[in-house]
C-alpha positions as CSV (number, residue, x, y, z in Angstrom):
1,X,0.0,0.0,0.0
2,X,1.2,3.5,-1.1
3,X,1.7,5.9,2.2
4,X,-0.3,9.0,2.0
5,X,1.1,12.4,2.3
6,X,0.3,13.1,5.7
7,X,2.3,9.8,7.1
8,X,5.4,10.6,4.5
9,X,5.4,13.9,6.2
10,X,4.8,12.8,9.9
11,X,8.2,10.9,8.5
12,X,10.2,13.5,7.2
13,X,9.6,15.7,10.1
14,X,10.6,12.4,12.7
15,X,14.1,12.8,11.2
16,X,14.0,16.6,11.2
17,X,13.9,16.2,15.6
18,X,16.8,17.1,18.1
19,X,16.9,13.5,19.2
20,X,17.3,12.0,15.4
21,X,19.5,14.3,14.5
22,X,22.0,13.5,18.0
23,X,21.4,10.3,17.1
24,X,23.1,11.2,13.0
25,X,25.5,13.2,14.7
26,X,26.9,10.9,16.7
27,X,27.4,8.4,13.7
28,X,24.8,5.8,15.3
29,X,24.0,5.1,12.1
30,X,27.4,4.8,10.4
31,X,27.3,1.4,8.5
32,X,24.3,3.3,6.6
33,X,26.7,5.4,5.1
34,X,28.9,2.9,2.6
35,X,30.5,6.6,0.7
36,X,32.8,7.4,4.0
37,X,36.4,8.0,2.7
38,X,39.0,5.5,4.7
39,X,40.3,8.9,5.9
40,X,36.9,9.9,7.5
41,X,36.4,6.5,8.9
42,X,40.3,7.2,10.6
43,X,39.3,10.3,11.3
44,X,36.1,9.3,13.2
45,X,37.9,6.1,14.6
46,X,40.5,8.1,16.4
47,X,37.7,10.6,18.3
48,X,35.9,7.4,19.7
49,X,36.9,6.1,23.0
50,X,38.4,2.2,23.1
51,X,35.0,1.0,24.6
52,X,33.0,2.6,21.2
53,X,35.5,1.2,18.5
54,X,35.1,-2.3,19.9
55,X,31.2,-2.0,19.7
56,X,31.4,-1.0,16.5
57,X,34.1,-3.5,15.6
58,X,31.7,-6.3,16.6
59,X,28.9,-4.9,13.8
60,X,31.8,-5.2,11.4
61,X,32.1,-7.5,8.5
62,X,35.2,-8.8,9.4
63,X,34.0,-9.7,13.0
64,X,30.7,-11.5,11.2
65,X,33.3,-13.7,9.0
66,X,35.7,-15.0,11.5
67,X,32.3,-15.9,14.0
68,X,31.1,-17.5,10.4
69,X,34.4,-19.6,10.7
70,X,34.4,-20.4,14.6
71,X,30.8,-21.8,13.2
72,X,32.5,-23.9,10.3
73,X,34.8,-25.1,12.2
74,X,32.5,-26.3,14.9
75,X,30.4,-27.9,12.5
76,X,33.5,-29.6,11.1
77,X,34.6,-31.2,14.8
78,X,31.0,-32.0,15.5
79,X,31.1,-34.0,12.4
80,X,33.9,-35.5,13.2
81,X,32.9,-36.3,16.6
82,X,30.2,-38.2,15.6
83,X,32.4,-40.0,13.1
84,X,34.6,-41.5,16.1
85,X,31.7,-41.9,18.4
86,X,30.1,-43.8,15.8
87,X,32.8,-45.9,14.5
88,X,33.5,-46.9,18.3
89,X,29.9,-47.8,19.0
90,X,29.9,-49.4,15.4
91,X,33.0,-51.7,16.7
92,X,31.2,-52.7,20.1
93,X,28.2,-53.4,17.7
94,X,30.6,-55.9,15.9
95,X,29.4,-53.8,12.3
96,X,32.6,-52.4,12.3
97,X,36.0,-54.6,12.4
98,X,37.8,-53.0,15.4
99,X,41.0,-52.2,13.0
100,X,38.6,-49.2,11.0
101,X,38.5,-47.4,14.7
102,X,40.9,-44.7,15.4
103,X,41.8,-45.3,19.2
104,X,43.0,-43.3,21.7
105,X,41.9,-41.1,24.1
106,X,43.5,-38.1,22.6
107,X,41.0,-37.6,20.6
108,X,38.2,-37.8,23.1
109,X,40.3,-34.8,25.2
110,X,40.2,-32.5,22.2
111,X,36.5,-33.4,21.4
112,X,35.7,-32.2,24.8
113,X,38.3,-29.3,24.9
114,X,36.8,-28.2,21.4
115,X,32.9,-28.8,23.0
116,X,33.6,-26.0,25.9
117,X,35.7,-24.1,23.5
118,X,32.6,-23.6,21.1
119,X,29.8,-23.2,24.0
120,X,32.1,-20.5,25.7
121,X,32.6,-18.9,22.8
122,X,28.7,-18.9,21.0
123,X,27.8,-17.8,24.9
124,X,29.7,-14.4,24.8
125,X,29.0,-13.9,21.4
């Protein structure tokens, strides 16, 4: 449905108000604005306390690829996880001739290192 004039202008005037335009002043709305130089974003970087970089760090692309990692990488252990716990069950089963089995307990340390590694992780995220 097309808006009528009166609600495009009850819009127009919301981002004419002292609070929207604090709010655009103080670059809230930043990742809206794709045409900032490299120098502006610097520029803007340097007046922003420690606390305010890292915020804004965490909206970043970069910071959304490596948590896209930590999540392929998870999935990857998980698989293989299964794969061991399955083979070993499939060799107590007698399906499985007890020579296909990787043993050791190594590998059930580093499936439970890489478990708490992943909940901590997906928790503070």
């Amino acid at each position: 449905a097309e808006m009528d004039n009166k609600s495009q202008d009850s819009i127009v005037e919301l981002f004419k108000t002292n609070d929207m335009r604090k709010l655009i002043k103080q670059e809230t709305f930043a990742h809206f604005y794709p045409s900032e130089t490299q120098s502006e974003k610097e520029e803007r970087l340097k007046k922003m306390t420690r606390k305010a970089r890292f915020a804004e760090w965490l909206e970043s692309h970069q910071y959304e690829m490596i948590m896209a990692l930590c999540l392929c990488f998870n999935v990857f252990t998980m698989a293989s996880e299964l794969q061991y716990y399955g083979g070993k069950a499939g060799a107590e089963l007698e399906i499985f001739s007890t020579e296909s089995v990787v043993d050791g307990s190594g590998w059930e340390t580093f499936f439970q290192a890489a478990d708490m590694f992943f909940t901590i992780l997906f928790a503070v995220d």
